[in-house]
C-alpha positions as CSV (number, residue, x, y, z in Angstrom):
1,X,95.8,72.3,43.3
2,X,93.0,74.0,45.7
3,X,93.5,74.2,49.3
4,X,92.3,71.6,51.5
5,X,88.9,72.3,53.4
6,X,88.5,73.4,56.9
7,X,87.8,69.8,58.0
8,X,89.4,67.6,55.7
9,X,92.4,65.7,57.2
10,X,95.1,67.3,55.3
11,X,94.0,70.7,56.7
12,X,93.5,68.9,60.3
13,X,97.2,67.5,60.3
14,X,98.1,70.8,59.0
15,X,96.9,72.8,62.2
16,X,98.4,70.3,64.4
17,X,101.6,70.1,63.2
18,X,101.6,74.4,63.4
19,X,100.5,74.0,67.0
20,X,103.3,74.4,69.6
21,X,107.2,75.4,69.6
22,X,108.8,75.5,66.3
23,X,112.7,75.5,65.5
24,X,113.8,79.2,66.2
25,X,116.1,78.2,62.9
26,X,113.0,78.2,60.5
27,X,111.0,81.4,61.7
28,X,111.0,84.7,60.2
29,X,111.1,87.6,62.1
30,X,110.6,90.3,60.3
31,X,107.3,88.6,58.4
32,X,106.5,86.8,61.7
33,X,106.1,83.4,59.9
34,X,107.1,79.9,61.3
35,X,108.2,77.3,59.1
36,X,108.2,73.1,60.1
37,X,110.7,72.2,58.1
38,X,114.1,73.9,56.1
39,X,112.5,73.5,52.5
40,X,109.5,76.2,53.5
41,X,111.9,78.0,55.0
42,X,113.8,78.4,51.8
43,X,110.9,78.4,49.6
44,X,109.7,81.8,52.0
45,X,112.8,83.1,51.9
46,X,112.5,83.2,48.1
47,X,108.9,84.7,48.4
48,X,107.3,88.0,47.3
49,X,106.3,89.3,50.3
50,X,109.6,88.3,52.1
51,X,111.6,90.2,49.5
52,X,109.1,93.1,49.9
53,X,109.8,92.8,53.9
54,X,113.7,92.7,53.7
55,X,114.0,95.8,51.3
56,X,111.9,97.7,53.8
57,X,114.3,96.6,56.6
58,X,117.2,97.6,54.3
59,X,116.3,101.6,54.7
60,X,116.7,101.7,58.2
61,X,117.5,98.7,60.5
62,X,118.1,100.3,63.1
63,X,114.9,101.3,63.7
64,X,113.4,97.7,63.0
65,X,116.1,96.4,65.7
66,X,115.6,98.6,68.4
67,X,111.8,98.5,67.8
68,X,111.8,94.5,68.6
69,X,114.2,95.2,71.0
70,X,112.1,97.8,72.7
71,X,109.1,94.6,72.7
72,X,111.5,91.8,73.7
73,X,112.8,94.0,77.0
74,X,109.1,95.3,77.8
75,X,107.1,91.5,77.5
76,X,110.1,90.2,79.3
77,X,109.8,92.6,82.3
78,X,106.4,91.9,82.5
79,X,106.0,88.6,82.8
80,X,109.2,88.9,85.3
81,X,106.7,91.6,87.4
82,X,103.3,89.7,86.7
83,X,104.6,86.2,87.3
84,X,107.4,86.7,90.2
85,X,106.9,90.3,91.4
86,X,110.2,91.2,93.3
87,X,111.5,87.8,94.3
88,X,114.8,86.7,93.0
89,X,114.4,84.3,90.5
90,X,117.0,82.3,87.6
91,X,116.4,84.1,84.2
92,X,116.1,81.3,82.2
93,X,112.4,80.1,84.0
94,X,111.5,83.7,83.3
95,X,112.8,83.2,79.0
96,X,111.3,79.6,79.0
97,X,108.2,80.9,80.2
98,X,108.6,83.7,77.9
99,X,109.1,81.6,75.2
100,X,106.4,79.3,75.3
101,X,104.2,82.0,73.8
102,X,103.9,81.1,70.2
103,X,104.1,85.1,68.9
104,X,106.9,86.0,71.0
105,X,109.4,88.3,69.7
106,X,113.2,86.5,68.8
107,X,116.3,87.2,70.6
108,X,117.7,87.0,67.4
109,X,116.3,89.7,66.3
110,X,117.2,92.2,69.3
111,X,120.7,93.5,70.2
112,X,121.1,91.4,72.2
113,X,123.6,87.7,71.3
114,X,122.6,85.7,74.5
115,X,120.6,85.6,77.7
116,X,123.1,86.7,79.1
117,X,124.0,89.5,77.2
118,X,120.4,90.7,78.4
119,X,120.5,89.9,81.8
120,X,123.7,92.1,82.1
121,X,122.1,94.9,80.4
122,X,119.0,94.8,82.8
123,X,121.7,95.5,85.7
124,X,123.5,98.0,84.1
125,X,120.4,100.5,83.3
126,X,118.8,99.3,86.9
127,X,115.6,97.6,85.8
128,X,116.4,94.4,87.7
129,X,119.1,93.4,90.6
130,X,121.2,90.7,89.0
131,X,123.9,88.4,90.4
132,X,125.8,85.6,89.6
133,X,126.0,82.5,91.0
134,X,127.5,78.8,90.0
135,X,124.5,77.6,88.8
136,X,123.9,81.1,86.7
137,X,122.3,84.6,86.3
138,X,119.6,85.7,88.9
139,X,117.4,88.6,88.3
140,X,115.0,90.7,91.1
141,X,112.4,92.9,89.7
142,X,113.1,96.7,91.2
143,X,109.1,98.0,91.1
144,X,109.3,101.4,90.4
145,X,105.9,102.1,90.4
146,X,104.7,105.5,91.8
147,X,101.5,104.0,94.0
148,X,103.8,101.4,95.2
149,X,106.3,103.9,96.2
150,X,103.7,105.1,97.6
151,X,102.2,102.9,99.3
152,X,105.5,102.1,100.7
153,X,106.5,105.5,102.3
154,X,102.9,106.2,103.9
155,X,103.2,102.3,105.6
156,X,107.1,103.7,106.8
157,X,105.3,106.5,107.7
158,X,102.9,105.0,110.0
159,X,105.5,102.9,111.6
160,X,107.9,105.7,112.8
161,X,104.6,107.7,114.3
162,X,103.9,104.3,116.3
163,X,107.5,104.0,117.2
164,X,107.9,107.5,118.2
165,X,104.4,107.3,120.4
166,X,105.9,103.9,122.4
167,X,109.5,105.9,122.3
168,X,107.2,108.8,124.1
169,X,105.4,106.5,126.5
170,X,108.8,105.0,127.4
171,X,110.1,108.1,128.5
172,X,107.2,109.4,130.5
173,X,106.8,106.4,132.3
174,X,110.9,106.7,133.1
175,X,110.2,110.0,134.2
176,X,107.4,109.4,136.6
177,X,109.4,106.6,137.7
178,X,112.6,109.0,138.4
179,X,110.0,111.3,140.8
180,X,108.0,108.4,142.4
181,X,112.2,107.5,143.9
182,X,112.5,111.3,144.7
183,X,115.2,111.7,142.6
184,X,117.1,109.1,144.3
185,X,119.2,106.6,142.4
186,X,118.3,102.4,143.2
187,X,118.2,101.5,147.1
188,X,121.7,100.5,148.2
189,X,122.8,97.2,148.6
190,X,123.4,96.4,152.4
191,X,127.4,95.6,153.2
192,X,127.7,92.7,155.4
193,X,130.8,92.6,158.0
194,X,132.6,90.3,160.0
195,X,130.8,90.2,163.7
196,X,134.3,90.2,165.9
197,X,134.2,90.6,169.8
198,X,136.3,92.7,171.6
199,X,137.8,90.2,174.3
200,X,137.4,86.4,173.7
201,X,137.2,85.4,177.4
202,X,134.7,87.8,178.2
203,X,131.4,85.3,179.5
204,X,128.1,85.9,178.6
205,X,125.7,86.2,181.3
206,X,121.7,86.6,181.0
207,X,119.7,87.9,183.8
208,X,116.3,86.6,184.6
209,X,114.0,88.4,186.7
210,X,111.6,85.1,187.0
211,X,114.7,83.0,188.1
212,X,115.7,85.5,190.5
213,X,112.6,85.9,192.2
214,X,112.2,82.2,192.8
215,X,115.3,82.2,194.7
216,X,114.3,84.7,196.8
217,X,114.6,88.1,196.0
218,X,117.0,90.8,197.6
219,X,117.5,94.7,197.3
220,X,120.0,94.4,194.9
221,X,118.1,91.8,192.6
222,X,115.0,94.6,193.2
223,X,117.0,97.8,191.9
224,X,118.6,95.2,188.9
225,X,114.8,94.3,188.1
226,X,114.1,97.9,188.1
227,X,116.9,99.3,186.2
228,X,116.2,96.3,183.7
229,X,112.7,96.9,183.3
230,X,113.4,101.1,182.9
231,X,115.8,99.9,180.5
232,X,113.2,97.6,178.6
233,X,110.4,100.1,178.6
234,X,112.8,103.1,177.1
235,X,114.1,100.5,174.3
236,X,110.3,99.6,173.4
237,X,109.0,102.8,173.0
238,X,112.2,103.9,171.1
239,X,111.4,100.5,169.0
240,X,107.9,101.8,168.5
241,X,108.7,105.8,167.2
242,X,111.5,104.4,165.2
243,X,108.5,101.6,163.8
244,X,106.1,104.8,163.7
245,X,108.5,106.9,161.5
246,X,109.5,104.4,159.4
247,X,105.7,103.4,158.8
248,X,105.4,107.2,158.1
249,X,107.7,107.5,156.5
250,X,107.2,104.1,153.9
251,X,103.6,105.6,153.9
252,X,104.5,108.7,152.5
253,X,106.6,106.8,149.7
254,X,104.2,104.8,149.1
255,X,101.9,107.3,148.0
256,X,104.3,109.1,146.0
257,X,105.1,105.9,144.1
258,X,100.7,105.1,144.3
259,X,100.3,108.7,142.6
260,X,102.8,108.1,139.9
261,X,101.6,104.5,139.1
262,X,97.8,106.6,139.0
263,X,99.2,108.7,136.5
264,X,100.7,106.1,134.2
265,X,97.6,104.3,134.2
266,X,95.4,107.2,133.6
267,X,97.7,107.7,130.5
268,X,97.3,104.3,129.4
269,X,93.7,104.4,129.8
270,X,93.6,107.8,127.5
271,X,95.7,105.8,124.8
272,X,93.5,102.6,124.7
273,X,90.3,105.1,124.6
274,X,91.7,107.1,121.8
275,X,92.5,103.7,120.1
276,X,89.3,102.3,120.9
277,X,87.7,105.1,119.2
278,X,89.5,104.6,115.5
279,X,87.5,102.3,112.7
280,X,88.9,101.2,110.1
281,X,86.1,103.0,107.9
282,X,86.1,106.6,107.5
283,X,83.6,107.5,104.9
284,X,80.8,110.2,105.4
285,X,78.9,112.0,103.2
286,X,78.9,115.5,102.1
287,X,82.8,115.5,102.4
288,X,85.3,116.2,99.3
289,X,87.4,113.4,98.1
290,X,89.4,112.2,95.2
291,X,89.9,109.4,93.3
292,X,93.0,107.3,93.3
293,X,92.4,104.1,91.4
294,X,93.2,104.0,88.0
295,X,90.7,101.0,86.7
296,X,88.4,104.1,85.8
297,X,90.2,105.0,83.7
298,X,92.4,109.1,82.8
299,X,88.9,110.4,82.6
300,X,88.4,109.9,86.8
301,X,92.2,109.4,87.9
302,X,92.9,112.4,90.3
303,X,89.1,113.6,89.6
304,X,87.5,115.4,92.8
305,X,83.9,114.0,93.8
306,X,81.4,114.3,96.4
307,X,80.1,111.5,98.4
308,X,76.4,111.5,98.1
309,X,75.4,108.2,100.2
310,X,77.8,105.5,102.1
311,X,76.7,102.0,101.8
312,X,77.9,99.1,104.1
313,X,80.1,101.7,106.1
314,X,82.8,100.4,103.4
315,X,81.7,101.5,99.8
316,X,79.8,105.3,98.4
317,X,78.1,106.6,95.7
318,X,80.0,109.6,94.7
319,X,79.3,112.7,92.2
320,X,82.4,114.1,90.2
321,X,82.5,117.3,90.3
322,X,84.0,118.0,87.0
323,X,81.5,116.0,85.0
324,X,78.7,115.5,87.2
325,X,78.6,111.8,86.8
326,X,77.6,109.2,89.8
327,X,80.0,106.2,91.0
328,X,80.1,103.4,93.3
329,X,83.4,103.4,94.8
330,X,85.2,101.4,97.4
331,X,87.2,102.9,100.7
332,X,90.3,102.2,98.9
333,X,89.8,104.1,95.9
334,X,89.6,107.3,96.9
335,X,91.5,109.1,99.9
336,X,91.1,112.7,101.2
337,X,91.3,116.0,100.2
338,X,93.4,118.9,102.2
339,X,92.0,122.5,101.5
340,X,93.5,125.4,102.3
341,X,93.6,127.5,105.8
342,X,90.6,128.9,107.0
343,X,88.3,126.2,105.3
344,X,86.1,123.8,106.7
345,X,86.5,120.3,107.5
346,X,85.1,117.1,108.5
347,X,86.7,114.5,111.0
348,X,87.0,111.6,110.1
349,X,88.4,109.1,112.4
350,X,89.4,109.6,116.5
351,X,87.9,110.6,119.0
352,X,86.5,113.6,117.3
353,X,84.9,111.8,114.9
354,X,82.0,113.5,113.2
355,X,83.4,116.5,114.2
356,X,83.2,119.8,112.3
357,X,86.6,122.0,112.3
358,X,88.1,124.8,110.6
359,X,91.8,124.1,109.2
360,X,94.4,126.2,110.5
361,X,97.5,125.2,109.2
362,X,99.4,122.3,108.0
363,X,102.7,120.1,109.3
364,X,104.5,118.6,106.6
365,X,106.5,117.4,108.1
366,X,104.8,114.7,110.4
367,X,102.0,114.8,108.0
368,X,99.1,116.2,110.1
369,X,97.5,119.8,110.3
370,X,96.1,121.7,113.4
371,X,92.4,121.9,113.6
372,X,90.1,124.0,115.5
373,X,86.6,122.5,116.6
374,X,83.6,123.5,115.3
375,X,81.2,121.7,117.6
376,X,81.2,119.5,120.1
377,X,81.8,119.7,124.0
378,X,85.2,120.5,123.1
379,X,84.4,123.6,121.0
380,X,87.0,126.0,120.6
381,X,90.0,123.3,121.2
382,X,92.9,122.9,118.6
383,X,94.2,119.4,117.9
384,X,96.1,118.1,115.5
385,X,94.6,115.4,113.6
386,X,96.4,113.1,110.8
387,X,96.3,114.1,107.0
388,X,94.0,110.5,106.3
389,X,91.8,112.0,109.3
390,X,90.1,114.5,108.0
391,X,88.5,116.1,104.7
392,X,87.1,119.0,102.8
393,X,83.5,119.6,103.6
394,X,81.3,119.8,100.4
């Protein structure tokens, strides 16, 4: 009997009833073949071909097992780091998800028994963070990826230099503080007492010189008056050296605390300018740089080129310098290049951008390098300028 044609109905039932999920029980691993029902199953089984495949399998099955197991493990951690990156997540979604792909490869053919089994395994050799819980196994993809890593430290990186800059700011502005107060420690708090007089019965008496000379004055009232107003003038111009000194001496603080206040501002003012003066685009031409993405392709990964022309401040058109061979390339795919002391540079970003410089020597360990300037106002002056700041002139 000849096949049926492509479009006959027999051949159109046929590829429907192949489409989808089939019973795991009637599919052949090792041929890759999916049976609908138990009688092909046992008429493949009884096949040429199978025969051919199982004697093959019978030299070495090892090798057959741990090379589907080898598949199984590497399609299942992708779709667990494609679909759900490092969120925790139940591992059966990720193996009905898995499944539903028609050419998948069969945990029956792996080491592995049971889901379980697997997810257990992924712990153990550290692929994946697993724990479990009542309702069953939960996995977390651990993304061991180097330009994650990466990315990771340099963004760490950044936050300790802008933690150790407020850290800085915060002490300077506790030290000008501490001499604005001359050393002194916080005003004292006043103690109130108890005002107690010395004899209860004891009257008191106020003498009026307008009273007194209403009723008629006399020589006693006269040298009273006197003594009382010799008494008021001494008090008032005590009052007004004690008002003086004080004045002069709350002036005097004042500007102490005015100067210190002057310099903190003045400090802030130098930190928003030098802010105000970083983009966040750095390309320039004629500079050195190297290319980090790997969408190009081994053949530019790592690959040194020269920018030739920047376009929209964002992208450039770079020459390799290996092959000679011109590129558009985004900001993001390529980063700086470091040469070695005594060479010439380019600044980048700051407020010496556009600045040429001659490298001195490099700190790994907060990731910059000291710089002397080239040209400029500032000519002669060493600063040290960030790793991502700067880069090889061409």
């Amino acid at each position: 009997m000849g096949k049926a044609d492509f479009l006959s109905p027999k051949a159109i039932a046929n590829r429907i009833k192949s489409k989808g999920l089939q019973k795991l029980r009637w599919y052949c691993q090792m041929c890759q073949k999916q049976c609908r029902d138990e009688n092909g199953f046992k008429c493949h089984c009884m096949s040429e071909s199978h025969q051919r495949q199982l004697l093959l399998a019978s030299e070495n099955p090892n090798k057959f097992m741990d090379y589907f197991s080898d598949e199984f493990k590497n399609d299942f951690l992708e779709l667990l780091r494609r679909r759900f990156g490092t969120k925790r997540v139940h591992n059966n979604i990720i193996y009905n998800e898995y499944i539903s792909d028609r050419e998948h490869v069969h945990m029956n053919s792996t080491q592995w028994e049971t889901l379980t089994d697997f997810t257990k395994w992924l712990g153990r050799e550290g692929f994946c963070k697993v724990d479990e819980t009542p309702k069953g196994w939960y996995v977390q993809y651990i993304d061991r990826d180097p330009e994650t890593i990466r990315r990771q430290e340099e963004l760490a990186r950044k936050k300790k230099q802008d933690l150790d800059d407020e850290e800085r700011s915060a002490k300077f502005i506790e030290e000008q503080v501490r001499r604005g107060r001359g050393g002194k420690e916080e005003d004292e708090t006043p103690v109130y007492t108890e005002l107690k007089r010395e004899n209860e019965e004891e009257k008191i008496a106020f003498n009026l010189g307008a009273s007194s000379s209403v009723a008629g004055p006399s020589q006693s009232s006269s040298v009273l008056g006197a003594t009382a107003l010799k008494a008021a003038a001494s008090s008032s111009s005590t009052k007004r050296k004690d008002a003086s000194s004080s004045f002069g001496s709350d002036s005097r603080a004042e500007k102490k605390k005015k100067s210190a206040l002057e310099e903190i501002m003045e400090m802030e003012e130098k930190k928003k300018k030098k802010q105000s003066a970083r983009t966040d685009y750095w390309l320039q031409p004629n500079i050195v740089v190297k290319v980090v993405t790997k969408r190009l392709g081994e053949k530019y990964h790592k690959k040194k080129a020269v920018i030739m022309e920047v376009r929209d401040q964002y992208a450039a058109v770079v020459k390799m310098i290996d092959s000679g061979d011109k590129l558009k390339l985004d900001q993001n795919h390529v980063e700086t290049v470091i040469p070695a002391p005594g060479k010439r540079v380019l600044i980048l970003n700051g407020p010496y951008r556009n600045t040429e410089a001659v490298l001195q020597g490099i700190d790994e360990k907060n990731f910059s390098a000291t710089l002397t300037l080239e040209s400029g106002q500032q000519k002669g002056k060493r600063v040290d300028i960030a790793y991502e700041d700067f880069s090889k002139m061409a």
